[in-house]
MARDOBA-477622 format. One record per residue: residue in three letters; z, x, y of N, C-alpha, C in turn. Coordinates in nm, 3 decimals, decimal comma, m for minus. Layout:
REM residues N
SITE rest    n_up  n_east n_north   ca_up ca_east ca_north    c_up  c_east c_north
SITE  ALA       Z       X       Y       Z       X        Y       Z       X       Y
...
***
This chain:
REM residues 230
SITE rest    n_up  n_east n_north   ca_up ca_east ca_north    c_up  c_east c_north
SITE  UNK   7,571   1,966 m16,301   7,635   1,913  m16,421   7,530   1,882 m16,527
SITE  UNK   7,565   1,899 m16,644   7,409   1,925  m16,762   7,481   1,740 m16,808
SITE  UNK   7,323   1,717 m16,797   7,312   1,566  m16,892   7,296   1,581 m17,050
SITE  UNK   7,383   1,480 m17,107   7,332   1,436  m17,250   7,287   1,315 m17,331
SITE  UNK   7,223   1,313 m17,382   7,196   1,129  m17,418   7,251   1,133 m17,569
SITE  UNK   7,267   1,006 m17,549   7,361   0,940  m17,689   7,304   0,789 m17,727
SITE  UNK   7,263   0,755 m17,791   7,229   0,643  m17,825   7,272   0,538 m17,935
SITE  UNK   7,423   0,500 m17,852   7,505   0,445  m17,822   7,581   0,352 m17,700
SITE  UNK   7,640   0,268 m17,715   7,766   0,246  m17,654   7,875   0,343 m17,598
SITE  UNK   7,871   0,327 m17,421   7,937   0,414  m17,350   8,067   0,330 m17,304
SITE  UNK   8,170   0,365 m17,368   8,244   0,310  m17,234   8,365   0,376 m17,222
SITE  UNK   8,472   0,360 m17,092   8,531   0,490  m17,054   8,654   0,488 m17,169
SITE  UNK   8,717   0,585 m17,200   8,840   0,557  m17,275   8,793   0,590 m17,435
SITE  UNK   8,699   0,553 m17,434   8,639   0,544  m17,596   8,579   0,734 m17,636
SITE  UNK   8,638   0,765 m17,726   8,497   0,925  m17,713   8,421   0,868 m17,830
SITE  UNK   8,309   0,971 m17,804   8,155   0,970  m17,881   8,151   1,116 m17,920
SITE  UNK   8,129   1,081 m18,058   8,047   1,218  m18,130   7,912   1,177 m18,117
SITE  UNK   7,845   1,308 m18,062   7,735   1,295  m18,052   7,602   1,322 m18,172
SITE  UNK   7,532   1,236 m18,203   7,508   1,268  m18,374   7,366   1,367 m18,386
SITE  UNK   7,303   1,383 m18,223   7,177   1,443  m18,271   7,188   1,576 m18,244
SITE  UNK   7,182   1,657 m18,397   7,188   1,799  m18,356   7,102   1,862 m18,292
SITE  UNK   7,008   1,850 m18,219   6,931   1,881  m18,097   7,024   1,907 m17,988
SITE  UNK   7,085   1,803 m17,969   7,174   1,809  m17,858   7,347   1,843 m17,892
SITE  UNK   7,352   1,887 m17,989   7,476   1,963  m18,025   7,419   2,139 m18,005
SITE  UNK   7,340   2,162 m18,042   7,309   2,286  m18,034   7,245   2,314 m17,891
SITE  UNK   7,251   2,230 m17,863   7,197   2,273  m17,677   7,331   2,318 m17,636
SITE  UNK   7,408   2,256 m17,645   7,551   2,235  m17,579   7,624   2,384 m17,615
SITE  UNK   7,636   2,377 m17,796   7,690   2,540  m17,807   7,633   2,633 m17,794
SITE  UNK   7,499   2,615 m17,851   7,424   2,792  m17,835   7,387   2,766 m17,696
SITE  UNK   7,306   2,715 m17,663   7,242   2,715  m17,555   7,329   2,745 m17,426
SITE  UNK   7,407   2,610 m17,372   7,503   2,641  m17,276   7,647   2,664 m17,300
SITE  UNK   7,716   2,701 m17,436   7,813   2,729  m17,446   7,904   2,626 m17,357
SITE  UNK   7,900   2,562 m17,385   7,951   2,488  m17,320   8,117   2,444 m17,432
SITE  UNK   8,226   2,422 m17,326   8,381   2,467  m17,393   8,453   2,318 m17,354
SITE  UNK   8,537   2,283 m17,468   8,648   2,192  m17,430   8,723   2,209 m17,254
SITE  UNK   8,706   2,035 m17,232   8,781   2,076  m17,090   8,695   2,049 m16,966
SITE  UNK   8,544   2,079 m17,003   8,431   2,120  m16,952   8,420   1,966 m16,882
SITE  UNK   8,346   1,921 m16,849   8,261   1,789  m16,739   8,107   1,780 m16,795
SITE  UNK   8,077   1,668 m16,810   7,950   1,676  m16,848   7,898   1,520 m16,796
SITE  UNK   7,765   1,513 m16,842   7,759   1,365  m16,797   7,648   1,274 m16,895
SITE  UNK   7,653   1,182 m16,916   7,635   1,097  m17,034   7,584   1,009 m17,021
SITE  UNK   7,438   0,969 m17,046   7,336   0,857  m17,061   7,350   0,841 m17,189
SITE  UNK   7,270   0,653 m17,192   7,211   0,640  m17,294   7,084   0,531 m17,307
SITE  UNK   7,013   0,547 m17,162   6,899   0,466  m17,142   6,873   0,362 m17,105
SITE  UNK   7,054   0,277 m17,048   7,080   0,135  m17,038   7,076   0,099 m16,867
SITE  UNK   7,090   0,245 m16,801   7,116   0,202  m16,707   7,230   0,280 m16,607
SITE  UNK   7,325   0,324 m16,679   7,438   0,363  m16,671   7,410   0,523 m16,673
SITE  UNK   7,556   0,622 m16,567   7,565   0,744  m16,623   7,715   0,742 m16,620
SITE  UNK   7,768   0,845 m16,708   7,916   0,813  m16,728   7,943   1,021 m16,731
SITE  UNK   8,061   1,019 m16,628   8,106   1,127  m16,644   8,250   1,130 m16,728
SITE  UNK   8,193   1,264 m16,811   8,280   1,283  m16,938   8,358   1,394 m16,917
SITE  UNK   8,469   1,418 m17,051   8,543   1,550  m17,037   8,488   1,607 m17,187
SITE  UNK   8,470   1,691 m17,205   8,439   1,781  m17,370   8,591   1,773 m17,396
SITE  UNK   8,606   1,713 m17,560   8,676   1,714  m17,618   8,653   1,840 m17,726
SITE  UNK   8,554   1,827 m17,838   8,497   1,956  m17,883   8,379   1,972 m17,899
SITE  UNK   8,347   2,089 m17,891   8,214   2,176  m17,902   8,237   2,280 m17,979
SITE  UNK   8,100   2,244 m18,127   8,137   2,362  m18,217   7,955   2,373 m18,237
SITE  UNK   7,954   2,453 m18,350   7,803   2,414  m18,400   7,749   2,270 m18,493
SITE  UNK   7,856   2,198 m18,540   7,858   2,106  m18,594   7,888   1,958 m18,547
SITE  UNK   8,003   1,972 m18,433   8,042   1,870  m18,354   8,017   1,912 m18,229
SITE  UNK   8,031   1,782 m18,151   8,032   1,771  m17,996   8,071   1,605 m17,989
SITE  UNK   8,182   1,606 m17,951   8,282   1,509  m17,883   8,277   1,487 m17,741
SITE  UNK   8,249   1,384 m17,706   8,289   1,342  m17,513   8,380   1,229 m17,550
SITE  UNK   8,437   1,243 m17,400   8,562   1,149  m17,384   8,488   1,080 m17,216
SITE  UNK   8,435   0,991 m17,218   8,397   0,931  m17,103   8,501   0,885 m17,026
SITE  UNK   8,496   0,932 m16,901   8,635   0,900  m16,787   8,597   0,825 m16,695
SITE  UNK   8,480   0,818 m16,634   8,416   0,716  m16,525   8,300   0,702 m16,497
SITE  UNK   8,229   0,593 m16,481   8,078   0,592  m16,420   8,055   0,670 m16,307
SITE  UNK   7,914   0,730 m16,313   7,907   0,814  m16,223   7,821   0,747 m16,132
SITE  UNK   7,829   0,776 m15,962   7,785   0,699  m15,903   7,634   0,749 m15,825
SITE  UNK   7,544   0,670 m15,827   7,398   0,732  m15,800   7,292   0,637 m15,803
SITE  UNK   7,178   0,608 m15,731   7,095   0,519  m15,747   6,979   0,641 m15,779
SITE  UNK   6,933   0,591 m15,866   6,777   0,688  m15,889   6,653   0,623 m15,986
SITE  UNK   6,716   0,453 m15,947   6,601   0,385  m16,021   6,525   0,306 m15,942
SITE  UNK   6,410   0,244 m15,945   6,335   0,131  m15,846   6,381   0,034 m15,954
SITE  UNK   6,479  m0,099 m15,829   6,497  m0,201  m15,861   6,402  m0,324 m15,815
SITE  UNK   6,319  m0,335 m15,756   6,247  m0,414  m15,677   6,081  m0,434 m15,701
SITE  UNK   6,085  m0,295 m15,794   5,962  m0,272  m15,829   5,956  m0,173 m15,997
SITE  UNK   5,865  m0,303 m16,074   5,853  m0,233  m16,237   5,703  m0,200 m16,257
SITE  UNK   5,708  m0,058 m16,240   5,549  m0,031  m16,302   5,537   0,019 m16,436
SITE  UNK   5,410  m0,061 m16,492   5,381  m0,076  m16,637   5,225   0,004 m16,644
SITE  UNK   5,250   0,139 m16,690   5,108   0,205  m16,694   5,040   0,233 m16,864
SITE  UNK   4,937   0,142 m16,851   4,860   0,171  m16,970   4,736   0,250 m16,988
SITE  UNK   4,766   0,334 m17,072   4,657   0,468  m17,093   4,599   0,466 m17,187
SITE  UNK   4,458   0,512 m17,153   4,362   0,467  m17,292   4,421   0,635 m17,334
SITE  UNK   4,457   0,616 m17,507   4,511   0,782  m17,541   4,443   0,909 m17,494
SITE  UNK   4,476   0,964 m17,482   4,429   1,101  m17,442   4,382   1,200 m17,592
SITE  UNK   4,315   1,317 m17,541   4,251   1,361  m17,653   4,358   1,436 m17,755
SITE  UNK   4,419   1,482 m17,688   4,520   1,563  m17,768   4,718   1,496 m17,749
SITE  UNK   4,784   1,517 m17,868   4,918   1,480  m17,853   4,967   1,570 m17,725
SITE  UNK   4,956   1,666 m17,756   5,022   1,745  m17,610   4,992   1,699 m17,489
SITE  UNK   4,871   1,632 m17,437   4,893   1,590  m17,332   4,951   1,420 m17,331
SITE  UNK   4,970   1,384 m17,420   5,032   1,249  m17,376   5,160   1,260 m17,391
SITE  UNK   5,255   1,385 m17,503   5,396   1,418  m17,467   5,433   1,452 m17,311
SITE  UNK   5,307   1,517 m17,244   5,306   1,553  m17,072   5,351   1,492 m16,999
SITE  UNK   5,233   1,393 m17,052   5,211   1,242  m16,978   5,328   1,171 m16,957
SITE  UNK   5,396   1,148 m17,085   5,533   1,061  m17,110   5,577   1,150 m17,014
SITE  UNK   5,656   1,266 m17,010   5,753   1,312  m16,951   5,722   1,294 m16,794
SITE  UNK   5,639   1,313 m16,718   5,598   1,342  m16,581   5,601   1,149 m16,543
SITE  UNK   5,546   1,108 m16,635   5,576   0,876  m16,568   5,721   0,884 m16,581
SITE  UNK   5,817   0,956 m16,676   5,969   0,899  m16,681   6,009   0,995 m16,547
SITE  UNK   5,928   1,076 m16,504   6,024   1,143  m16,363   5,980   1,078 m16,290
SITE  UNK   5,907   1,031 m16,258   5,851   0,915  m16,131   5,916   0,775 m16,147
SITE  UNK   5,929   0,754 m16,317   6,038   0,608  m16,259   5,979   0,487 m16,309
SITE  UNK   5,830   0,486 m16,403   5,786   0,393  m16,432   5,854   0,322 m16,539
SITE  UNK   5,877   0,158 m16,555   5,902   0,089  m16,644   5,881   0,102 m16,797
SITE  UNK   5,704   0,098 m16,819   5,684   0,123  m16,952   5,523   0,171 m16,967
SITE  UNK   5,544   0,260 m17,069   5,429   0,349  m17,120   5,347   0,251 m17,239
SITE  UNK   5,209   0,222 m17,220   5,152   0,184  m17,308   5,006   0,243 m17,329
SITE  UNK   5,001   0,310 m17,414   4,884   0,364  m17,449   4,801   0,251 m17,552
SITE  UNK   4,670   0,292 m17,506   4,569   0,181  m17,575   4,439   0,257 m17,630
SITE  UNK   4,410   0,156 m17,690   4,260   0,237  m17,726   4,149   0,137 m17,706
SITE  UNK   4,076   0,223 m17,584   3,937   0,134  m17,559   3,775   0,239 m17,614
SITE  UNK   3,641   0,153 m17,557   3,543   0,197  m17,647   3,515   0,312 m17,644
SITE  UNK   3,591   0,393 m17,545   3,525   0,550  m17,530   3,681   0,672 m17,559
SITE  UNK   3,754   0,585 m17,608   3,872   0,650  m17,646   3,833   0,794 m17,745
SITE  UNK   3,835   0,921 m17,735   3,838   0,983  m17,833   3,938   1,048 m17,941
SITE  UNK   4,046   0,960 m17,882   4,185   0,971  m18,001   4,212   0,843 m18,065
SITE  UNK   4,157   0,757 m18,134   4,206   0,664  m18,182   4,354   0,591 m18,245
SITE  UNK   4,417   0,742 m18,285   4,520   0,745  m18,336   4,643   0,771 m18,333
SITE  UNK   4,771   0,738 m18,333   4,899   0,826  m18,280   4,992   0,678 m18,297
SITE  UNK   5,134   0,787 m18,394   5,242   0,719  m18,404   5,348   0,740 m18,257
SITE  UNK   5,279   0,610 m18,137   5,369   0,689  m18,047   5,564   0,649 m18,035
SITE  UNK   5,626   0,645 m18,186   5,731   0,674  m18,142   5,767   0,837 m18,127
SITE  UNK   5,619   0,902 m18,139   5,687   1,075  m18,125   5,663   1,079 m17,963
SITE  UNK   5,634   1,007 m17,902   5,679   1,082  m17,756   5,773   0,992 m17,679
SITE  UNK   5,895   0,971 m17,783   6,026   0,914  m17,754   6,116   1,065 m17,697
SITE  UNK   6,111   1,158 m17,806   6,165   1,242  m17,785   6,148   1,338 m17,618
SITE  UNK   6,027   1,315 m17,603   5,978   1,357  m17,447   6,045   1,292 m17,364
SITE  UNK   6,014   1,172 m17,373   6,098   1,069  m17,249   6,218   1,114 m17,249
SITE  UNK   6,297   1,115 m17,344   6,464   1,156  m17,326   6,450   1,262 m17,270
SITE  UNK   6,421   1,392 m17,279   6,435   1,492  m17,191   6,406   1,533 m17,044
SITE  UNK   6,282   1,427 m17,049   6,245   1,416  m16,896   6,350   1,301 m16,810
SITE  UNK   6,404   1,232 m16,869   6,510   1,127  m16,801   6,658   1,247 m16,796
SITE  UNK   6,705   1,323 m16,886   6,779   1,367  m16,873   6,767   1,499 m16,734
SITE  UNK   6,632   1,538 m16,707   6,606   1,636  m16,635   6,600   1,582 m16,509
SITE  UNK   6,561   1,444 m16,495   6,546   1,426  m16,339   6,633   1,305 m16,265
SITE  UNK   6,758   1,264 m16,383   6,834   1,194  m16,322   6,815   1,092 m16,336
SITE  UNK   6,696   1,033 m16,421   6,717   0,882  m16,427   6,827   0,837 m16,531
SITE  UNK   6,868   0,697 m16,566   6,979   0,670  m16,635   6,906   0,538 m16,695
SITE  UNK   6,732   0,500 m16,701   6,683   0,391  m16,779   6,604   0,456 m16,877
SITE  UNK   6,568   0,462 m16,997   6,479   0,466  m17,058   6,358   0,414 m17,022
SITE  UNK   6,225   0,448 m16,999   6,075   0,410  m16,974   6,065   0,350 m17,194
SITE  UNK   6,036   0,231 m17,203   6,006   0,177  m17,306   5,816   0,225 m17,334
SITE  UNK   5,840   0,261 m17,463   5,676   0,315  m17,475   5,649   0,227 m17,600
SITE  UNK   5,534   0,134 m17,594   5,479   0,083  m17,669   5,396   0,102 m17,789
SITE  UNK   5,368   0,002 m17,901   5,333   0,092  m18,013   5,134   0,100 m17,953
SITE  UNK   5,067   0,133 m18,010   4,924   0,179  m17,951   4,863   0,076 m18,017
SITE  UNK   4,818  m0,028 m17,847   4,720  m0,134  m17,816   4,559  m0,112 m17,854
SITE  UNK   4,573  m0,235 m17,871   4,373  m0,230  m17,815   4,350  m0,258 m17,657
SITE  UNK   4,233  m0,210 m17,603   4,175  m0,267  m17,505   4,228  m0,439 m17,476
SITE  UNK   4,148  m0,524 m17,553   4,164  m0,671  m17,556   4,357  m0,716 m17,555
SITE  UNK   4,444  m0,650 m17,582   4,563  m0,677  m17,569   4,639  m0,656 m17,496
SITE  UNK   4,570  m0,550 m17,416   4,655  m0,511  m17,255   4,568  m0,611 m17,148
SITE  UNK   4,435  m0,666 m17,210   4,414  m0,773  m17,115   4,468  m0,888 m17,121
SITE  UNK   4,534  m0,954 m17,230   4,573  m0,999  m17,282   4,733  m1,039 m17,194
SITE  UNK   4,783  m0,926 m17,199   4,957  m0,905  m17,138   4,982  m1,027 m17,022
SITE  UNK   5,057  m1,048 m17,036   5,099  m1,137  m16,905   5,249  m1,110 m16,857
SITE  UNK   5,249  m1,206 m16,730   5,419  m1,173  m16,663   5,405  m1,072 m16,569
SITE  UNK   5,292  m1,037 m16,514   5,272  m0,951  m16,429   5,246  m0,991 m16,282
SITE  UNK   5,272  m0,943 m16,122   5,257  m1,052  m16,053   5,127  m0,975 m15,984
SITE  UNK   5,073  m0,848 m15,981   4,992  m0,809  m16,003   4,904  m0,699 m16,064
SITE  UNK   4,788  m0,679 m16,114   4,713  m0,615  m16,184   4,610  m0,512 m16,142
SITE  UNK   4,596  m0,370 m16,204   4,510  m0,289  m16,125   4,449  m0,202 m16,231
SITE  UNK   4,315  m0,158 m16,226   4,227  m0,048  m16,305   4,205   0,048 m16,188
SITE  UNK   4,188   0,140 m16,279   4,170   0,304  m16,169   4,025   0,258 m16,152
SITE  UNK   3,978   0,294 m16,088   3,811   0,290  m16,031   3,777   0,385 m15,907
SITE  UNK   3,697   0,463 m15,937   3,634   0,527  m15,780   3,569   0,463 m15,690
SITE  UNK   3,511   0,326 m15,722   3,439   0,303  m15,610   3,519   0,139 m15,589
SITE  UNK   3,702   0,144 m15,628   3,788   0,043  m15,574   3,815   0,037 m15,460
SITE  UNK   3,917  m0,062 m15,434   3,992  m0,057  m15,338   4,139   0,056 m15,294
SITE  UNK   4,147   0,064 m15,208   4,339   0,156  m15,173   4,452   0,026 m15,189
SITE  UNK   4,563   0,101 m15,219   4,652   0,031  m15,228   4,692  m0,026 m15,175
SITE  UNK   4,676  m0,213 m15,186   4,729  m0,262  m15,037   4,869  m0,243 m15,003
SITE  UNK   4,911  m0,247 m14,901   5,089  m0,252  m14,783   5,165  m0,292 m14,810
SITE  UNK   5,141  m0,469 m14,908   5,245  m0,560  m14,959   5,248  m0,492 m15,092
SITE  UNK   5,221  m0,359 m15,170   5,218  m0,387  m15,326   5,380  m0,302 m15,355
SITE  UNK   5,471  m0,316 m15,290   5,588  m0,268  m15,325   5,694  m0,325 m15,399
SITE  UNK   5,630  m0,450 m15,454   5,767  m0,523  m15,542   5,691  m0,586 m15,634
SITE  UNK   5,770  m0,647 m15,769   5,711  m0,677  m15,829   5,676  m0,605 m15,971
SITE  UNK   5,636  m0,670 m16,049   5,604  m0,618  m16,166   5,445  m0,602 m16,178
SITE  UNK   5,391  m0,470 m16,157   5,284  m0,456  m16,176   5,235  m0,346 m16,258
SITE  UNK   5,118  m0,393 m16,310   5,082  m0,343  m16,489   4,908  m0,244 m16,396
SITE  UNK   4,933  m0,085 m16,405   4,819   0,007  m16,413   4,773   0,051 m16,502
SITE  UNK   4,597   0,024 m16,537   4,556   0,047  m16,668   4,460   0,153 m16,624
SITE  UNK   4,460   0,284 m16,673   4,392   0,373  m16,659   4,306   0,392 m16,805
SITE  UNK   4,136   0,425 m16,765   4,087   0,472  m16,865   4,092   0,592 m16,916
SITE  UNK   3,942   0,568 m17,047   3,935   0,695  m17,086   3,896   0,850 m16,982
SITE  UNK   3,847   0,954 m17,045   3,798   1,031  m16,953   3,664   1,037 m16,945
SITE  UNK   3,573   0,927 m17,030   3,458   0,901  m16,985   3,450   0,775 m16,931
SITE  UNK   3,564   0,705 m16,874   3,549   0,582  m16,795   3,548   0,461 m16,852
SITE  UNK   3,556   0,402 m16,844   3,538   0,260  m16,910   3,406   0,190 m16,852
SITE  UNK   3,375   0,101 m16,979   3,213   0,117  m17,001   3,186  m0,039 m16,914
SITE  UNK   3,082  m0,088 m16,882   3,050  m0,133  m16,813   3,085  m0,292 m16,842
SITE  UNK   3,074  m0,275 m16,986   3,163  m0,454  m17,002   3,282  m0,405 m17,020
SITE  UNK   3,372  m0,355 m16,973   3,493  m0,328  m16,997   3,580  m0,376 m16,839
SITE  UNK   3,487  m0,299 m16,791   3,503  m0,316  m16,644   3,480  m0,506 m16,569
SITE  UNK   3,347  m0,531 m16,624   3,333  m0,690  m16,620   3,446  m0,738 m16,672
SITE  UNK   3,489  m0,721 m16,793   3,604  m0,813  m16,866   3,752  m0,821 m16,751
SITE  UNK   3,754  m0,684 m16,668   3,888  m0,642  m16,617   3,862  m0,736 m16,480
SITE  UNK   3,739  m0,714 m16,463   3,720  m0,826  m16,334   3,739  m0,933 m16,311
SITE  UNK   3,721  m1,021 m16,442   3,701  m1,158  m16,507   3,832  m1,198 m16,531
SITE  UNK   3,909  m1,137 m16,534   4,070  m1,121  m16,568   4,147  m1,122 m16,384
SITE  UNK   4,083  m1,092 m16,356   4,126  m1,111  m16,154   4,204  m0,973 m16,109
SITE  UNK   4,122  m0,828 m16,195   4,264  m0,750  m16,190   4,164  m0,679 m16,107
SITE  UNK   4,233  m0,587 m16,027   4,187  m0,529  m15,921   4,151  m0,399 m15,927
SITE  UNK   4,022  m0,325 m15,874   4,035  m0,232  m15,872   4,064  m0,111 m15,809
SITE  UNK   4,079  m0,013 m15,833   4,184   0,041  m15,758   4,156   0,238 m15,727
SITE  UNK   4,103   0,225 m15,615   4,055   0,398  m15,556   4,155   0,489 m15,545
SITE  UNK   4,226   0,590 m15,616   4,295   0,709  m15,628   4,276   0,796 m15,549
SITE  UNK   4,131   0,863 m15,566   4,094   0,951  m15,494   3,992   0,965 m15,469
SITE  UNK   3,917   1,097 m15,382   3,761   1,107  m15,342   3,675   1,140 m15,451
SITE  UNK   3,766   1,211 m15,584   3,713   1,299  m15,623   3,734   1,207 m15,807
SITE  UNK   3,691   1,214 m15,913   3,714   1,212  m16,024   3,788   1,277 m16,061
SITE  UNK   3,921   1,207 m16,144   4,037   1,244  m16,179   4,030   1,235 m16,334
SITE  UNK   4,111   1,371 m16,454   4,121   1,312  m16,559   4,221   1,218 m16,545
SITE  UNK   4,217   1,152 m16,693   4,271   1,068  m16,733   4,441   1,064 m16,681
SITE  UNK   4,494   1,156 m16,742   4,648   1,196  m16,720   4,682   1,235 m16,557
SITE  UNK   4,562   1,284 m16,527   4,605   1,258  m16,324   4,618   1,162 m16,299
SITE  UNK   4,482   1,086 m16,333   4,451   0,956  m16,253   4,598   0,874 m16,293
SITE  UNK   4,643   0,831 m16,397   4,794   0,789  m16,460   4,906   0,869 m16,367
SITE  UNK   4,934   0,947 m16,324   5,015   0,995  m16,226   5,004   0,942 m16,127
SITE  UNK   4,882   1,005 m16,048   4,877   0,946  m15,913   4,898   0,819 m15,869
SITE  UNK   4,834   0,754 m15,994   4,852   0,606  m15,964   4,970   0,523 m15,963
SITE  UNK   5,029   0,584 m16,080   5,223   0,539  m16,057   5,285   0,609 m15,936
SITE  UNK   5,260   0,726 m15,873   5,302   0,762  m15,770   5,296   0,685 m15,607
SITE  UNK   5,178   0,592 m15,654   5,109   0,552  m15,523   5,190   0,428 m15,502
SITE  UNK   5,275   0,357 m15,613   5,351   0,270  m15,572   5,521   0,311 m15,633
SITE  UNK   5,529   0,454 m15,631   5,660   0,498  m15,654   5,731   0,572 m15,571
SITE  UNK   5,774   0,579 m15,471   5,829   0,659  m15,318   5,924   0,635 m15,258
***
């Protein structure tokens, strides 16, 4: 059944025109998709709602929501918050976004520390990523992506019950780290510099061994949400 997002208010009984022609033209050109049809309907809250097509043209697309659809495909017990010093190019942090919203993480925050070589980026453009990757792998929450930190403000963050930096010569993930709200800060791809690392220490946050080998940036950010996402 093909997903669509709407960003809106779902509820059954009510229909929705859907207003982003992105996703009107998926629907007609793309999958032709016909009155009558079944479809199914996010909008980042939580919820999926199975619909009936009322119309599909090149201009409109109407759902008529008939019932919540039933499915668990979120971690309730556990919120991971991964912050990335930016990456060099937009294309890989549109990647990035999409591959953390299939694994399930809470929220995307990109930062900029001293060896950052992208300083810059309006990241509400890899909003549009997240929606497609939530629509592709079944989640029904939006991953919230933050506007672009400094270093000093993701140390800063609080409400976390615990804290971790990628490091090669850290620790593995301890046994108990399955619940909870915990915040992974991955560096640049030349590492984070040596008072950076003091400051993260000084802060009580832990560090944290991935792998044998040196990982870029956008692995090491995978693996590491993976290691407490399963």
């Amino acid at each position: 059944m093909e997903t669509f997002y709407a960003n809106t208010d779902i509820r059954c009984g009510t229909s929705i025109s859907i207003e982003d022609q992105n996703e009107i033209s998926h629907a007609y050109s793309s999958l032709r998709i016909r009155p009558g049809e079944e479809v199914c309907l996010i909008n980042g809250t939580g919820s999926a709602f199975i619909c009936s097509v009322v119309e599909c043209s090149r201009k409109s697309f109407v759902l008529m929501p008939s019932r919540e659809k039933n499915g668990d495909t979120e971690y309730n017990d556990i919120n991971i918050f991964v912050a990335v010093s930016m990456l060099n190019k937009i294309s890989k942090m549109k990647l990035l976004t999409e591959k953390l919203t299939e694994l399930g993480i809470r929220q995307l925050i990109p930062f900029v520390s001293k060896r950052t070589s992208f300083p810059k980026m309006n990241t509400k453009s890899l909003h549009p990523s997240m929606v497609s990757a939530l629509k592709q792998c079944g989640g029904v929450r939006d991953v919230a992506i933050s506007e672009l930190l400094t270093f000093g403000d993701v140390l800063s963050m609080n409400g976390f019950d615990r804290k971790y930096f990628a490091d090669i010569n850290g620790e593995s993930v301890p046994e108990e780290s399955g619940r909870g709200n915990i915040l992974l800060v991955i560096g640049p791809e030349g590492g984070f510099d040596g008072n950076e690392i003091d400051e993260m220490k000084e802060r009580r946050m832990i560090p944290l061994k991935l792998n044998k080998r040196t990982l870029k940036a956008e692995t090491a950010a995978i693996v590491a949400a993976s290691k407490f996402l399963y």
